[in-house]
Every structure is written in C-alpha cells, then in structure tokens.
PAPA-344587 format. One record per residue (C-alpha): residue number from 1; z, y, x. Coordinates in nm, 2 decimals. Example, Ala and Ser with C-alpha at 12.3 -4.5 7.8 and 13.67 -1.06 7.14 Angstrom:
<rs>
<r 1; <0.78; -0.45; 1.23>>;
<r 2; <0.71; -0.11; 1.37>>;
</rs>
This chain:
<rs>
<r 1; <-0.30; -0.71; -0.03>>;
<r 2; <-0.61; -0.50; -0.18>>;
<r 3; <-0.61; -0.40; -0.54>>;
<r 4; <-0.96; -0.39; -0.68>>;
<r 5; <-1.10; -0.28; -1.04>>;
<r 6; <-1.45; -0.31; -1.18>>;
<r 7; <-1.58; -0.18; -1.56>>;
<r 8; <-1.92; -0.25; -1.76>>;
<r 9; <-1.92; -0.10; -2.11>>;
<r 10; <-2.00; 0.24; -2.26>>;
<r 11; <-2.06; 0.52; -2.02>>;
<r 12; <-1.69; 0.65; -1.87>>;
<r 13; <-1.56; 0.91; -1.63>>;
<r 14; <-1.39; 0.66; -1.35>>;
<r 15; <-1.15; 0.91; -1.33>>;
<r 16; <-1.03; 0.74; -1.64>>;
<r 17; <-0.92; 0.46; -1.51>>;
<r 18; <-0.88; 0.55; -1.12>>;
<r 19; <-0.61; 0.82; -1.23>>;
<r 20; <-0.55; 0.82; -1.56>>;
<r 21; <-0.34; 0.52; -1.68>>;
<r 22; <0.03; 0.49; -1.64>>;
<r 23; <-0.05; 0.19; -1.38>>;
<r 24; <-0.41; 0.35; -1.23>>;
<r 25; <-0.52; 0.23; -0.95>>;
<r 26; <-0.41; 0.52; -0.74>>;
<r 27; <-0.06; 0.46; -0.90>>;
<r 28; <-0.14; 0.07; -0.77>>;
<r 29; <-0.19; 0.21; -0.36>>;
<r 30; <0.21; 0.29; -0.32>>;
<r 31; <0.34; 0.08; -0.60>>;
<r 32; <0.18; -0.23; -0.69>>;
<r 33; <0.36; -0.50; -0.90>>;
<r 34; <0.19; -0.79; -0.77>>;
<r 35; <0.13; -0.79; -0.44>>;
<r 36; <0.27; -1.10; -0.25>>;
<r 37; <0.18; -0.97; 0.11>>;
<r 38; <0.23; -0.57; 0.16>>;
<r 39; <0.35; -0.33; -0.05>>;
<r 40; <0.14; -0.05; 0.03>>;
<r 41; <-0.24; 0.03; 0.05>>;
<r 42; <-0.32; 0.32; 0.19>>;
<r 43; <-0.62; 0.20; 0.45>>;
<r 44; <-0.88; 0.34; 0.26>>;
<r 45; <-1.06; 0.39; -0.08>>;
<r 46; <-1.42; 0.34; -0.26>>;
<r 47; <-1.61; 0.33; -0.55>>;
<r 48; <-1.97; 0.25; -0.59>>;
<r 49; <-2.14; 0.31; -0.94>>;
<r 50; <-2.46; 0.30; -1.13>>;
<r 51; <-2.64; 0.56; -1.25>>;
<r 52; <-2.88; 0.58; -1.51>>;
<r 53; <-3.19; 0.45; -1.40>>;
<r 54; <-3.20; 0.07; -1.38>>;
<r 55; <-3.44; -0.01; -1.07>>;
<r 56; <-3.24; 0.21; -0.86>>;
<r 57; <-2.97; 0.12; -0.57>>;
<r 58; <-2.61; 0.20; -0.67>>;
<r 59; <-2.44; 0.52; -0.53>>;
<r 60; <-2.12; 0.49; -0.29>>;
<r 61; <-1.85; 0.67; -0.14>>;
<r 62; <-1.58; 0.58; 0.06>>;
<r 63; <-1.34; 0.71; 0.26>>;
<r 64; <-1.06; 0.56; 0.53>>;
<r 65; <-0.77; 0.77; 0.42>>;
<r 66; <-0.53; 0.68; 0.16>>;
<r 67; <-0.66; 0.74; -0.20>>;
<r 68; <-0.35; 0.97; -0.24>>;
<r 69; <-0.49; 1.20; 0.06>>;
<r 70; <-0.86; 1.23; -0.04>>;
<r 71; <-0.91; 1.51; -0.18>>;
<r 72; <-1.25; 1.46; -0.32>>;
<r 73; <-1.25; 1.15; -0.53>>;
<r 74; <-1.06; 1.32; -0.82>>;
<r 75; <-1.31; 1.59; -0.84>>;
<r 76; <-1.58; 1.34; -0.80>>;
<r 77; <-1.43; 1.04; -1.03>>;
<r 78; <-1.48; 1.29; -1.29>>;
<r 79; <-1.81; 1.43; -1.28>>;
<r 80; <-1.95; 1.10; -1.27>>;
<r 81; <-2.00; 0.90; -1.61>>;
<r 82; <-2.16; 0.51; -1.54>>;
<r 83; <-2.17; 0.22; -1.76>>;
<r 84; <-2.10; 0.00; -1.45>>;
<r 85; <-1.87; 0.07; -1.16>>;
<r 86; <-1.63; -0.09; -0.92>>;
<r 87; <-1.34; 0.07; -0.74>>;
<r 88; <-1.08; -0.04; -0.45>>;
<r 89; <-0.83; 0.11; -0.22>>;
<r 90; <-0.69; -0.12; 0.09>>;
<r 91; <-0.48; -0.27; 0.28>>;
<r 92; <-0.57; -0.42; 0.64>>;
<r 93; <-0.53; -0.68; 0.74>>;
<r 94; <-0.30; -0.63; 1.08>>;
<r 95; <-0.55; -0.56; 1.37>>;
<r 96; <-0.86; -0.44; 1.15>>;
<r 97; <-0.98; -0.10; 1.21>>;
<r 98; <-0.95; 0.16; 0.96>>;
<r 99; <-1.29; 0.32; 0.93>>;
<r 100; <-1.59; 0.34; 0.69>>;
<r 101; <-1.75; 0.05; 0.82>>;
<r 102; <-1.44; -0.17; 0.66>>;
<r 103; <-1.40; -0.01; 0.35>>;
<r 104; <-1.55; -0.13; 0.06>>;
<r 105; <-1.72; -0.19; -0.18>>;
<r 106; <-1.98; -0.31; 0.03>>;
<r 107; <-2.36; -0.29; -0.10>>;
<r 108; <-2.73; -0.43; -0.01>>;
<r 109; <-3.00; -0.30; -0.27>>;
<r 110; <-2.88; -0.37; -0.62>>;
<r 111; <-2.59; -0.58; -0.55>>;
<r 112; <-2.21; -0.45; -0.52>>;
<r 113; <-1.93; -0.61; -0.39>>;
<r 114; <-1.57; -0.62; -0.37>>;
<r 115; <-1.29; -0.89; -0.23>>;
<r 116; <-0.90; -0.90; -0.22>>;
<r 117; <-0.76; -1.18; -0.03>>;
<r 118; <-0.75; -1.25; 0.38>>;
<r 119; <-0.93; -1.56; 0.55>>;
<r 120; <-0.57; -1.68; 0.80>>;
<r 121; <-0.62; -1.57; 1.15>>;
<r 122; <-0.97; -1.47; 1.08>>;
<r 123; <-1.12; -1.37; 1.44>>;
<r 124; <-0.99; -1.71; 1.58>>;
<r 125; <-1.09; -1.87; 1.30>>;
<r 126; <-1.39; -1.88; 1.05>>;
<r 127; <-1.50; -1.54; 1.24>>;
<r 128; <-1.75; -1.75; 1.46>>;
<r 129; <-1.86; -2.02; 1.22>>;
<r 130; <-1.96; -1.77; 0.88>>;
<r 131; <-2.17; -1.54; 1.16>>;
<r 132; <-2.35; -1.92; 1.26>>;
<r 133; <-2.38; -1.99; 0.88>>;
<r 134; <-2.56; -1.67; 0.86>>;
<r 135; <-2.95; -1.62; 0.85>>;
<r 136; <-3.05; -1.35; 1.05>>;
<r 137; <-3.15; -1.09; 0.88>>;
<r 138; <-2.84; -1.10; 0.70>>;
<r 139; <-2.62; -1.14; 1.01>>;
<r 140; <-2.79; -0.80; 1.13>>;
<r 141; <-2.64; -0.63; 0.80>>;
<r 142; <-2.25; -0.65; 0.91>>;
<r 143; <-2.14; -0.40; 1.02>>;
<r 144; <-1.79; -0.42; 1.04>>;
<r 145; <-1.53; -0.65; 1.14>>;
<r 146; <-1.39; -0.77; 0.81>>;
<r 147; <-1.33; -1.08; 0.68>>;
<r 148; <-1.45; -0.95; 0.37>>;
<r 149; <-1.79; -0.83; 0.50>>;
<r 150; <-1.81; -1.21; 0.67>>;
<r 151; <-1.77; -1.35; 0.28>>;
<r 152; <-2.04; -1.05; 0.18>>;
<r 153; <-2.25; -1.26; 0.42>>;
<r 154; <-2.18; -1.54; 0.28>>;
<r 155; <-2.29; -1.47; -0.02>>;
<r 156; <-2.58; -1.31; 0.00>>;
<r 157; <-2.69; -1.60; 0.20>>;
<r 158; <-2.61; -1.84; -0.07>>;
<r 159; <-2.78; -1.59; -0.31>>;
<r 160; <-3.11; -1.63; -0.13>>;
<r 161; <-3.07; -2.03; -0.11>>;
<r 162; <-2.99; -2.06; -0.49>>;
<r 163; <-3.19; -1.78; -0.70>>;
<r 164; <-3.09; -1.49; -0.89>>;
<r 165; <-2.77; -1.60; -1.05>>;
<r 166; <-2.43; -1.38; -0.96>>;
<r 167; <-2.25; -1.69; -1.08>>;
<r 168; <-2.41; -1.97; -0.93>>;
<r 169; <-2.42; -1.78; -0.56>>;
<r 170; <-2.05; -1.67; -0.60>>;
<r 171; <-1.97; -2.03; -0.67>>;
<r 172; <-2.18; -2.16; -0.33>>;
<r 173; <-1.99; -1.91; -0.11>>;
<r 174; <-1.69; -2.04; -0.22>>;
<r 175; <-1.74; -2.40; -0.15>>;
<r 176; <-1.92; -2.29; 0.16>>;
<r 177; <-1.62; -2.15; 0.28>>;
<r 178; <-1.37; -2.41; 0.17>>;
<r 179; <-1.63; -2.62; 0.39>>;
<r 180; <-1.56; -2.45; 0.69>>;
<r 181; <-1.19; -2.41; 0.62>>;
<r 182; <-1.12; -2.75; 0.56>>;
<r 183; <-1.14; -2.92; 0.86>>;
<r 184; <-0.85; -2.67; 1.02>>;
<r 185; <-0.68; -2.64; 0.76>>;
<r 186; <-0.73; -2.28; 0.70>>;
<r 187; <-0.58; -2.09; 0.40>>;
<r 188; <-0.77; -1.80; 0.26>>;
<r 189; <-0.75; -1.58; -0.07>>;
<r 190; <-1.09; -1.46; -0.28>>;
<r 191; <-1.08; -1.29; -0.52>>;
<r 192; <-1.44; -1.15; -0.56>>;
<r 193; <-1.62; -0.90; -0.81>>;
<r 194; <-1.97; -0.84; -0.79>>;
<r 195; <-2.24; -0.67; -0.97>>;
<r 196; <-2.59; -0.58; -1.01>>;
<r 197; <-2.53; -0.32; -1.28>>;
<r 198; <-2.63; -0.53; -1.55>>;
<r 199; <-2.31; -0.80; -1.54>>;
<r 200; <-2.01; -0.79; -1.35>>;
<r 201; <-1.87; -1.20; -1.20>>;
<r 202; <-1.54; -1.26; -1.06>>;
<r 203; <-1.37; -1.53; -0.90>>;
<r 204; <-0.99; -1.56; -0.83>>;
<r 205; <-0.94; -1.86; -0.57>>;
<r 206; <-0.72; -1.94; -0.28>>;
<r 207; <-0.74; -2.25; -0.07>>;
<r 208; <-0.37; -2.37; 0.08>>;
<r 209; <-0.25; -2.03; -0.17>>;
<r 210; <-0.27; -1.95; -0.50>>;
<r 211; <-0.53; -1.68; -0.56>>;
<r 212; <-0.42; -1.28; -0.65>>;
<r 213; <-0.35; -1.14; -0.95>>;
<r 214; <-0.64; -1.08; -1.15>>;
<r 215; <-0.70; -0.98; -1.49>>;
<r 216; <-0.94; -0.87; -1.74>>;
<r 217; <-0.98; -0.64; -2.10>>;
<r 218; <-1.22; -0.60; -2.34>>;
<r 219; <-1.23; -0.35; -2.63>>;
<r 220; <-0.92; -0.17; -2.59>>;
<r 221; <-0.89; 0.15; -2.83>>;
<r 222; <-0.83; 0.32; -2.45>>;
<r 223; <-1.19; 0.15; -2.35>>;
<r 224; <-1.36; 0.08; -2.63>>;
<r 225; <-1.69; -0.14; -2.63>>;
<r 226; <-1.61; -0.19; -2.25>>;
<r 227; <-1.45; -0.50; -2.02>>;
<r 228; <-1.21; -0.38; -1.70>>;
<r 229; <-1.14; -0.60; -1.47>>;
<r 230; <-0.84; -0.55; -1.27>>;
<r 231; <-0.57; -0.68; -0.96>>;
<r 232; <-0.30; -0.53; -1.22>>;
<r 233; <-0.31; -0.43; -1.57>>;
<r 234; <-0.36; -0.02; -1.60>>;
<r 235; <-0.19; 0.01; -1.91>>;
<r 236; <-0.01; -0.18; -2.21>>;
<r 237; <-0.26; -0.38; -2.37>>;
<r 238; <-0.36; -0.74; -2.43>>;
<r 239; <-0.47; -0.79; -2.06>>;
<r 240; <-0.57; -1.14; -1.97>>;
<r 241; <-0.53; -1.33; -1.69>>;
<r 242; <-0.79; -1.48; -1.50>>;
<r 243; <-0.75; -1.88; -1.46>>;
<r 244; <-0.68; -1.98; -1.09>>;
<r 245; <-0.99; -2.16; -0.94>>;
<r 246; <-1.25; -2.05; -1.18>>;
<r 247; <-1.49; -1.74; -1.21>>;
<r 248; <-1.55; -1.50; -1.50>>;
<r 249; <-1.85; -1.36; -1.61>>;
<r 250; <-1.91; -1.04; -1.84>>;
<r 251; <-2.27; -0.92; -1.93>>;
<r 252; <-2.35; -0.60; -2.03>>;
<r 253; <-2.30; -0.65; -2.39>>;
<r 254; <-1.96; -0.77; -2.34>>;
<r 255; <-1.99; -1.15; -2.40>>;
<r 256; <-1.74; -1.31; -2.16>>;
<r 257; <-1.78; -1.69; -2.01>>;
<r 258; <-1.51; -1.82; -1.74>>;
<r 259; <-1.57; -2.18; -1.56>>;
<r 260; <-1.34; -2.36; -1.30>>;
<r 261; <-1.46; -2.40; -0.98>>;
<r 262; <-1.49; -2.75; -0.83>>;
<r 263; <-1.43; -2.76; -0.43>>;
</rs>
C-alpha cells in the first residue's frame, strides 16, 4: 500500500522530510511499518509543490522508478523551498501499469491530490460506474487507469456540484463512492490529501476495511510553525493519529479541525 506525506507551514526544503528523518519517506518505500498489503513501494515517486505566487498552478514531477533509483529528486527536493507541498512513492496495485500517467500526485489548476488505498477488483468493479458518474469534461481529464485517478474524478465532480469547500467535496466523493460500492458489497480504502495551497484536508476511510495509517504533526522543534501529514510518523515526536471515518483539515495558519464522516 502507498505511503503519502503532505506539509503547510513555514517555507521548507522537501528534502527535509523526503530524506532526512530516521523514518523519511524514502526510508518508508523498502521498509514501511504499517503497511497491511505489500511491503515494498517501489512503482513510482512524486511531489507537487507551490511556489510563491498564489494565483499560479502548482509545479510537479514524477517519475515511475523507485524513489531509491531517481536520481534527480534529491537534487531537486533540495533546491526547492514551498510553504505547501505533497509527496508520495507507490505501490501498484497488481495489473496497473507503471508509467507517469499513474503516478501521482495528480493535479487540475490549483488543486492537488493524493490517495493511498485500492477500490477491490477495480476494472470489474466501480471502473465503469465512477467513469458514468463522471461529467464530461472531467471524464476527458483521466488519463490513466487508476483507481486513484477514478476517485480524482470523483472529486472534482462533487467539487463542481457543491462549491469551493476542500472539505465538503472530499466528504461527497466519499459517500458517492460508498454509494456505488454498497450494492456489491465492495471494499475499498481512502485515504485522501488534497490541497489548493492555502489548506491541506484529509480523509482516512475504508468501507468493509479499516482505513491506512495516517497521522498528523504540528509544531515540532524539527518543523516548527508547520503541520505534516503522514502514512507513518518520520521521526519521534508526538505524532497523532487520524480518527478512522473522519477527515482533517489544516489551514495555512495551522488551526486544525477533524469531523467523522457519516455514510
């Protein structure tokens, strides 16, 4: 299963937290704690950040080859500094291509997004019924085969029926998708971040499972006058762990709200 991590706070290298803690997330590709599924995940890497000026897209790189192989990231993870970024290395779900089009984070204008978790049997499935949920101007902007990109979908379609709010549209998907589970009984795992540079919003759900790990941080002497969210905590601290069923939501000046979710 994925591991993901996301930061809003003062402005950081991400090399500080991609490679530098004794539990980093490039540590987390060939020895994760917490995993439940695989214990490797070497299918890819990515990290999409914001830069200084507030009206524009975020930036993105990605690559398919293990975070251990790529020999660029370290050199770019730290030139960068960014008040907002989220990073993720994976692990594929058995049949899904390895290839840029599947790694994440994925992106439309200002929004990022990441997701750990697996929809059961996916292309026989929910595969068919999220693309007929889809508007389509949104089914156009898949691109790859992912389960993940499917909830992407998802979301931004529920984003465009309810408003602006992260929260309220990260909420929708997952009902929407517990919807369209149910009547099978299909299990699947979601643990979401997203952003839109100004406030990151999490979810840790699984329907017929319990959701992955997830955890969060704020104002460690390591990150000070910052939150990380995280599949696994980086380093000793005072790491929290997200509530099962419910979503978490940090603005930009740090002030942290988490509600359950009711499907």
């Amino acid at each position: 299963m994925c591991r993901l991590l996301a930061y809003i706070g003062s402005p950081i290298q991400p090399e500080r937290l991609i490679y530098k803690p004794e539990h980093s997330l490039a540590i987390q590709s060939y020895k994760p704690k917490e995993t439940v599924i695989t214990t490797v995940n070497a299918d890819g890497v990515g990290l999409g950040w914001y830069g200084s000026q507030k009206d524009e897209p975020p930036f993105i790189y990605k690559n398919s080859v293990p975070i251990w192989s790529d020999r660029n990231l370290p050199h770019l993870s730290r030139y960068i500094q960014s008040e907002c970024f989220l990073a993720y290395i994976r692990s594929a779900t058995p049949g899904q291509a390895s290839n840029l089009n599947n790694c994440q984070p994925f992106y439309d204008d200002r929004l990022l997004f990441l997701h750990n978790g697996f929809i059961d049997d996916f292309r026989q499935s929910l595969f068919l019924p999220i693309r007929k949920s889809l508007k389509d101007d949104i089914y156009l902007k898949i691109q790859g085969t992912t389960d993940s990109e499917h909830m992407f979908g998802l979301f931004l379609n529920e984003l465009a029926s309810v408003g602006s709010s992260l929260q309220d549209a990260l909420e929708a998907t997952l009902q929407k998708l517990n919807d369209l589970a149910k009547p099978d009984d299909i299990r699947f795992a979601a643990n979401i971040v997203v952003s839109d540079g100004s406030q990151l919003v999490a979810s840790r759900f699984g329907r017929g499972i319990a959701g992955p790990s997830l955890y969060w941080l704020r104002d460690d002497p390591i990150v000070p006058n910052s939150v990380a969210i995280a599949s696994e905590p980086l380093f000793a601290s005072n790491w929290n762990r997200v509530p099962d069923s419910s979503i978490l939501c940090v603005r930009g000046d740090g002030e942290i709200s988490i509600r359950q979710i009711e499907c």
